[in-house]
N, C-alpha and C positions, 0 to 999 in steps of 0.2 A: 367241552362236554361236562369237565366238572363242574364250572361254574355255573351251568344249564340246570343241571341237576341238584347243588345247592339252592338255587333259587324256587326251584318248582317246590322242593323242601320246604324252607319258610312260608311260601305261600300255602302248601297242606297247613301249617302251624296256623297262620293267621285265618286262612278261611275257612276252614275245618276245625277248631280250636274249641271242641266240645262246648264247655260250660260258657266260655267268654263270646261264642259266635261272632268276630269281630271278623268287619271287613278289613280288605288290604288296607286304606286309605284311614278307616278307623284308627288300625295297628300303626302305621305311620304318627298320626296326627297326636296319638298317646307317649311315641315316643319324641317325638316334639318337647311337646308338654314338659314330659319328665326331664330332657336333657337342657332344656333353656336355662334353668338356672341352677342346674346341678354343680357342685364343689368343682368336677374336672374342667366343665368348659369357666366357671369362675375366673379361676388361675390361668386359662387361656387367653379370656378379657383384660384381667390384671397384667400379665406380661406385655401384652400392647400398649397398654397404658402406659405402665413404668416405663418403656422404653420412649416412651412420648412426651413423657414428662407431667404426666398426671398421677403425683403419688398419694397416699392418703393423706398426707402432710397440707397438705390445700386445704381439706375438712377439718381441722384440728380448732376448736376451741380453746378460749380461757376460760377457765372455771376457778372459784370460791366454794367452799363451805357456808351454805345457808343456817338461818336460822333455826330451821329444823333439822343442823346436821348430817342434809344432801346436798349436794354440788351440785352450784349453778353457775348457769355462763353467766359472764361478764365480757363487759365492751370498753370498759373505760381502761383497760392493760394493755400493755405491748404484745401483740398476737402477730408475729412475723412469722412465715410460711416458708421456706427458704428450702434448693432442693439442691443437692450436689448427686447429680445421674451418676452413681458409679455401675448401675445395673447398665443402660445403655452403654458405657464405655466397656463393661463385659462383653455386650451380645456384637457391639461391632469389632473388638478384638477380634476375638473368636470366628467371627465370619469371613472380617480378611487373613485372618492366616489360612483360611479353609480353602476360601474359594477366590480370595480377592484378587489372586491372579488366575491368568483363564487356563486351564486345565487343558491335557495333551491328550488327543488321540491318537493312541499306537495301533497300526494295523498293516499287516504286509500287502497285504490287495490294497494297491495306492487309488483305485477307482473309487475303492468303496471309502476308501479313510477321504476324498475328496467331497464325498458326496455326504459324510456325515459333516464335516467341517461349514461345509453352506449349509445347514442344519442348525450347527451349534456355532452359530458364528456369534457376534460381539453381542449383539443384542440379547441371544440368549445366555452370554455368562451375567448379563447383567440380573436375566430374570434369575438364574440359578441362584445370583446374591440377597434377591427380597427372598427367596425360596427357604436357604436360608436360614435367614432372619426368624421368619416365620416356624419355623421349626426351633429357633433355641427358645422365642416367646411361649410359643403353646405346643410343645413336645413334638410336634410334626409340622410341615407345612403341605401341602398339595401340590400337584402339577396337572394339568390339565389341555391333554393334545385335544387340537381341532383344527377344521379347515377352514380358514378367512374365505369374505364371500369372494376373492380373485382365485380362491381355489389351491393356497399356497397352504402348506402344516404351519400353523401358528402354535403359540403355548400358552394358558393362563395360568395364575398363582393363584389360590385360594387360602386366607389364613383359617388355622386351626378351629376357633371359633366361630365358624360359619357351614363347618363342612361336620357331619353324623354319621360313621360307615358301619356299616353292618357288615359283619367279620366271618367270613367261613371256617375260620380256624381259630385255635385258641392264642396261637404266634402272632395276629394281625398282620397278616402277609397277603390272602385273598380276599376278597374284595366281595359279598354277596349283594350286596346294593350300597349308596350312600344316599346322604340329604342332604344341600348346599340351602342353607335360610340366610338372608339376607334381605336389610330394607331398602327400602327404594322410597323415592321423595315423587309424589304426582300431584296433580292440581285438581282436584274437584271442585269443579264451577271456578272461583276465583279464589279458593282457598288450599293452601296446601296440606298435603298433609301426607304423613310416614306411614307405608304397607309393608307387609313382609312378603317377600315372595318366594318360594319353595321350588327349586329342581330336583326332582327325585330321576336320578342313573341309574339306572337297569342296565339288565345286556339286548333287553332288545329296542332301546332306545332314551331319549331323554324327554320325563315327564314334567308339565309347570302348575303349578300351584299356587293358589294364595291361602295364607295360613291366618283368621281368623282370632288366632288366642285360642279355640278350642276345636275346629275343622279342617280342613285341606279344600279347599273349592275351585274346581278348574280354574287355570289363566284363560279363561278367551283371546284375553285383547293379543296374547303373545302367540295361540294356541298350545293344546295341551298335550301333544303329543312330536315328537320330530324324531327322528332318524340323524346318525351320529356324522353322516356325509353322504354325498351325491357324487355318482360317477354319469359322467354326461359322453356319451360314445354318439357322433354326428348331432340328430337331431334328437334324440331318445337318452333321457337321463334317467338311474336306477339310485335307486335312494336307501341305502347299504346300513350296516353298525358292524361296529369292533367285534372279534370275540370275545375282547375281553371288556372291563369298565374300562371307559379311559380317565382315571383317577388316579393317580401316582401318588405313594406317601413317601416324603423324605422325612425318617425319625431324626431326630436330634439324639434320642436313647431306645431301646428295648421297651422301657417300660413309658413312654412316650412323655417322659417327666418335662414340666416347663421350667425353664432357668429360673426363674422370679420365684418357686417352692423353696429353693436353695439359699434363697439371699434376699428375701423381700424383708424377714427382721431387722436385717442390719440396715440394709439400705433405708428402711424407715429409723433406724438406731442413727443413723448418720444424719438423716434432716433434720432429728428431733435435738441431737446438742447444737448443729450449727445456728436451730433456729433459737433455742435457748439461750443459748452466748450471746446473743444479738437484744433478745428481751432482756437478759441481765442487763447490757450494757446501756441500753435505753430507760431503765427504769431510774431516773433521775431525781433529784429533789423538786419537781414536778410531778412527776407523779408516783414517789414511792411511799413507802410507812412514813409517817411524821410526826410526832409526840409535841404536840401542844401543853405549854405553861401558860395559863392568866391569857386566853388567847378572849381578843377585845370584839365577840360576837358570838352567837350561837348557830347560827347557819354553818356546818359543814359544807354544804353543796357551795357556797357563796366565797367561800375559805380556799376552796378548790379552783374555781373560777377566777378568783384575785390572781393565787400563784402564778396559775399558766396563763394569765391575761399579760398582767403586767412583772412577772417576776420579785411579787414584794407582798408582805402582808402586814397589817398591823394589830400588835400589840401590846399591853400594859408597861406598863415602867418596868413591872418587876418581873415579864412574859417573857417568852424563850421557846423557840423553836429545833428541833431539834430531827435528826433521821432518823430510823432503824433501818439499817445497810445490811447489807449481806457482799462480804468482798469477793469482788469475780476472781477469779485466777485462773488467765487464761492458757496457763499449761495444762492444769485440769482438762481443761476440754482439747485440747491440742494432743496431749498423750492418748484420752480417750476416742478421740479421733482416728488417730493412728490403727489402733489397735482393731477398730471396726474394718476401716478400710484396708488392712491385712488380712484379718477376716474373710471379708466379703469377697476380695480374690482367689485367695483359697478355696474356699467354697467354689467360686465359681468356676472353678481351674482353671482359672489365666493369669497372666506375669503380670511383675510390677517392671513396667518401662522403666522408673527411677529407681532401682534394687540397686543396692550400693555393689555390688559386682559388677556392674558396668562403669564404676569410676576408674580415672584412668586408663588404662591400658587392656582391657579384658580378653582374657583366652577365651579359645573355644569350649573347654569343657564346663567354665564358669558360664555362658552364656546357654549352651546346652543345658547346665545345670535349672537356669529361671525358666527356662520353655518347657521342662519335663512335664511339671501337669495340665498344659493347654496342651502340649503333643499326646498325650495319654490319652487326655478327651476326643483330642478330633483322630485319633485313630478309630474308637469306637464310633464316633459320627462317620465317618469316612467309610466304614461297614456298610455303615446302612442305606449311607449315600451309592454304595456302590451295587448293593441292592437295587435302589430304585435306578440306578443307570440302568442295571439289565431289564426290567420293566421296560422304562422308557424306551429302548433298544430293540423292544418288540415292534411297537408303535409307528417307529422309525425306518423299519426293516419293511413292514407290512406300507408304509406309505409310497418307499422307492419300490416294488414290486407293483401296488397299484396304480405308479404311476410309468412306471416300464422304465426307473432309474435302472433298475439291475435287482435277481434275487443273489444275495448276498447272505451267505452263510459263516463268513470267516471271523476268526475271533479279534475281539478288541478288546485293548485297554484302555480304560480312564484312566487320567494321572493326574491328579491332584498337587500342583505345584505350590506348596506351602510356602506363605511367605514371613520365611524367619530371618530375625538376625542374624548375621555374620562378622565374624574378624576379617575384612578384605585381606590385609598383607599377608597371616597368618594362611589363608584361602590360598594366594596368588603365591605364597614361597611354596607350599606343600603340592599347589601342580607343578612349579619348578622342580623339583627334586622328586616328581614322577616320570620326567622326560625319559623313557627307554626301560622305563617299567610296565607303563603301561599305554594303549594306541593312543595316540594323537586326536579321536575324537573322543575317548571319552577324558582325557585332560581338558579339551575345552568345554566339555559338558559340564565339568565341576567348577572351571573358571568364573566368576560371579561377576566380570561383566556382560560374561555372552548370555543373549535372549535368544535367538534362534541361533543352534549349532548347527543345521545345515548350509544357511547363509553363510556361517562364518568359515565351516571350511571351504567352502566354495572360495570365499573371497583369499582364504590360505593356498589356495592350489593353484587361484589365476597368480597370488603374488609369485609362486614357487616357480610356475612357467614363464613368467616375464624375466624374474630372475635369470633364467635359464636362461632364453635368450638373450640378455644386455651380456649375460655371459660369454654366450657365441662369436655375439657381433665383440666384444673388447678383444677374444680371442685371436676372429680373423682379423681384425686392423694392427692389433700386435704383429701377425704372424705376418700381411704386408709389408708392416714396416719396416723388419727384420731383412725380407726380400730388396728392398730399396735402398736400404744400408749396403748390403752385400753388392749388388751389383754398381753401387756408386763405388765403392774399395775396389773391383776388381778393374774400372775404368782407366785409375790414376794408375 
């Protein structure tokens, strides 16, 4: 009902909108417009990028001081591009400690925790992993329930940059519509060419569009209107929508911030020395500064050409060739390096795998100690992730009801099995010297070879009862033999 009544809302705004008299489709198309190249979805583009390996370091110029005192490019220098992703090694830190192992459903109704589990089985931790992704790139990523046409819940991912939600609330928590713009490549006549196409999600259905650069114009070829699923009962099928949107945002923050805001200086601070070091190092007696004495022509360009042809030029008796160097010192850049790439961790709040606290022998409170600000973050991430579980949870709930799995009201946890470092021995003495303090299963739960603790006491209870038996049967052959002794002494 709220979100009914939210939308009829906006829609009074847009069609009734006094001065501006702007249609629904108007109001959309304007906010199009405005949000394509706005600063927020910018930084949502850039985070993709950088994680792809397209940094601005690729665009980089050599330039000179001209004649009049402005810089201009130049072609004839060492202009090496060179890109050390430490953002990517960021965003995938970060996602496998999150999510990169698959996550536990805890629930006491075993029907229903089986029926989520074929739900969220391997395939979807792996969507949950671009999901994600997509959220540390462009502050959120999407989730997207629907029905494949065999009629089974499927999920899609939608990156940040592609998706436009209009917000019933000042939190970004309800959903009053969104915009999914995205290109598509098609052939008109024998030539190809790039469209944008528009899905506009309502609540009472999903709209398609083609967006012009300044219109919204129905999709025909896809049609412009559909309905979010079909319930097919004998021959007669009814063609239904969600209450709600089926849009799910998984934030990365509150304030829907993209990783690459935090760290894109550095990480452009880190291409621009290693690519520097590389131009000093190549800048040779071929093509550096070179200070001519009594040189035997006047052609520059031909003087240039000589050197790097043949490695030789000639000069007068009394000529002399000479450099102006600049001496590289490649600690310079090596301390300066450092100090980025510390940086840039920081900022990002994730560890250094090579932190000198893991030399040698490392405790646990030294290793706890390099995880604290990747565990800080992904607590806050984990918020919100768990946030959009219960969303999703709706979705899920609503689908095994629709489809007579069961109505399931019982509560569930998500558990988020974080994968951290460990001291094993350290791990494996400290359940040792919990034996009799605390039960038996949760000593194996803290054991850090066991993956499923049910499996494994299972496999502890069949060894305890075989046990028991070899035990019986040693007992009763003993206690025969005992018998056969005796009665051989009482013979003689």
């Amino acid at each position: 009902m709220f979100l009914n009544n939210a939308m009829d809302r906006i829609n009074r705004l847009i069609i009734q909108g006094g001065r501006t008299g702007m249609t629904e489709l108007q109001f959309y198309a304007a906010e199009i417009r405005e949000w394509k190249n706005s600063p927020k979805r910018m930084d949502q583009i850039k985070g993709a990028d950088y994680y792809e390996g397209r940094h601005d370091i690729l665009n980089r110029k050599r330039t000179i001081i001209g004649a009049d005192g402005k810089l201009q490019e130049v072609d004839n220098l060492p202009n090496n591009r060179l890109i050390d992703n430490q953002y990517a090694l960021m965003v995938d830190q970060k996602t496998n400690y999150l999510v990169g192992k698959p996550f536990t459903v805890n629930c006491q109704n075993k029907a229903y925790a089986d029926a989520l589990n074929d739900v969220f089985n391997k395939r979807f931790h792996r969507l949950l992993k671009y999901v994600c992704e997509d959220a540390l790139n462009g502050g959120l990523g999407w989730l997207f329930p629907f029905y494949d046409k065999k009629g089974n819940l499927a999920f899609k991912h939608f990156p940040a940059y592609e998706v436009l939600p209009f917000w019933a609330d000042d939190d970004h928590t309800v959903l009053d519509s969104a915009i999914r713009l995205y290109p598509q490549e098609v052939w008109d006549g024998y030539t190809k060419r790039i469209i944008e196409r528009v899905e506009l999600f309502k609540v009472d259905g999903l709209y398609r569009y083609v967006y012009d650069g300044s219109e919204l114009k129905p999709d025909t070829e896809n049609g412009e209107h559909e309905n979010y699923f079909t319930i097919e009962e004998g021959s007669e099928s009814t063609e239904l929508n969600w209450e709600r949107i089926p849009l799910i945002p998984f934030k990365y923050n509150k304030q829907e911030i993209p990783l690459i805001r935090r760290v894109k200086t550095l990480q452009d601070g880190i291409n621009t020395m290693i690519s520097d070091f590389e131009n000093n190092m190549q800048e040779d007696a071929r093509n550096t500064i070179l200070i001519l004495k009594n040189y035997d022509g006047e052609n520059l360009g031909e003087f240039r050409r000589n050197l790097a042809t043949f490695g030789a030029v000639k000069v007068r008796d009394d000529g002399d060739v000479t450099t102006l160097t600049v001496t590289v010192n490649s600690e310079n850049y090596k301390a300066i390096l450092d100090v980025f790439k510390k940086s840039l961790i920081e900022n990002a709040r994730g560890y250094d795998a090579k932190d000198d606290r893991l030399s040698g022998n490392p405790n646990q409170m030294n290793i706890q100690s390099m995880y604290s600000d990747i565990d800080l973050d992904a607590n806050g991430m984990e918020t919100e992730f768990q946030a959009a579980f219960e969303e999703l949870l709706w979705f899920v709930n609503s689908h095994f009801s629709n489809t007579g799995i069961g109505d399931f009201s019982d509560d569930v946890a998500i558990v988020f099995n974080r994968d951290i470092l460990i001291n094993e021995s350290e791990s494996i003495d400290n359940c040792s010297k919990s034996v009799g303090i605390l039960s038996n299963e949760t000593i194996v739960e803290q054991h850090p070879w066991v993956t499923d603790v049910e499996a494994e006491m299972a496999r502890l209870q069949k060894e305890k009862e075989e046990a028991m038996e070899q035990a019986q049967e040693y007992a009763g052959a003993f206690q025969t033999g005992n018998q056969n002794s005796g009665d051989d002494g009482g013979g003689e």
